[in-house]
N, C-alpha and C positions, 0 to 999 in steps of 0.2 A: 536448461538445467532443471533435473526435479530436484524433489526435495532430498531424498537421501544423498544425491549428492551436493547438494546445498550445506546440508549436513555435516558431512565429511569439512568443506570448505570452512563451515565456521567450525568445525574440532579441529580445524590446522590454526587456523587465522588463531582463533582462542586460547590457545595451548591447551586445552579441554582431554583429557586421558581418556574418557568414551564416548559412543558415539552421542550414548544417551543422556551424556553430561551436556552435550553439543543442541541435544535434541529438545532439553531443558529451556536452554538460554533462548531457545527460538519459542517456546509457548509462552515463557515467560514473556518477552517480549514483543509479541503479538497479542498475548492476553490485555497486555498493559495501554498496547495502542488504541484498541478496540473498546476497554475500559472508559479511557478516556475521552475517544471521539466520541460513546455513546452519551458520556456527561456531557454534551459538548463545547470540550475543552480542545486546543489544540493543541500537540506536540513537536517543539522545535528539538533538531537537532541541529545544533550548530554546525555547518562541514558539510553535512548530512544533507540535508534537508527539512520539510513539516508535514504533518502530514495535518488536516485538518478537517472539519465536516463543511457540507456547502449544500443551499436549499437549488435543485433545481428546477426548473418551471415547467409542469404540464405544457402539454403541444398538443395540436391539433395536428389529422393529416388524411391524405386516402390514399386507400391500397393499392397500387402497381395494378392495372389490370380491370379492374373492378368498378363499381360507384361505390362503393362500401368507404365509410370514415371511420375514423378511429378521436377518442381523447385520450392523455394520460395526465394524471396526477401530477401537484408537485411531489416533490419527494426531497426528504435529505440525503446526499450520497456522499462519498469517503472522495478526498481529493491529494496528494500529493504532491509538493511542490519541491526540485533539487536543488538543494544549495550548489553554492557557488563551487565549493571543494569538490562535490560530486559532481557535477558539470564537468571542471576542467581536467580531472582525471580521467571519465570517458570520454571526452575528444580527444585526450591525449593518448586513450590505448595506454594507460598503464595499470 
């Protein structure tokens, strides 16, 4: 699904009267998550899910082919975890 019709789905789910009303609720609520994880705070939704920030650990490794190594950095990355409500609705296909 792209986004416009992502879109579309929340101006139905919504009852949002255009698209742009629909396209609103989606920045706003993406601005907000990203707001928050950059504080880092984490955001539960109940039903939903959380979405939350998480440090990952530099690795070492070498290239396929090659002698060449590589390192990477830690770094903090965005992580997503599905509540229970959202679980059991998509195994359920509803």
């Amino acid at each position: 699904m792209n986004k416009a019709q992502f879109v579309e789905l929340v101006q139905k789910n919504g009852n949002y009267k255009t698209k742009v009303e629909a396209d609103n609720a989606i920045k706003a609520f993406t601005e907000a998550v990203t707001e928050a994880l950059v504080a880092k705070e984490d955001v539960s939704l109940v039903g939903f899910g959380s979405f939350g920030a998480a440090l990952q650990k530099g690795k070492s490794g070498k290239v396929p082919g090659t002698d060449k190594t590589y390192t990477t950095q830690d770094k903090v990355v965005p992580k997503f975890k599905a509540g229970k409500g959202l679980k059991d609705r998509v195994s359920e296909g509803k």
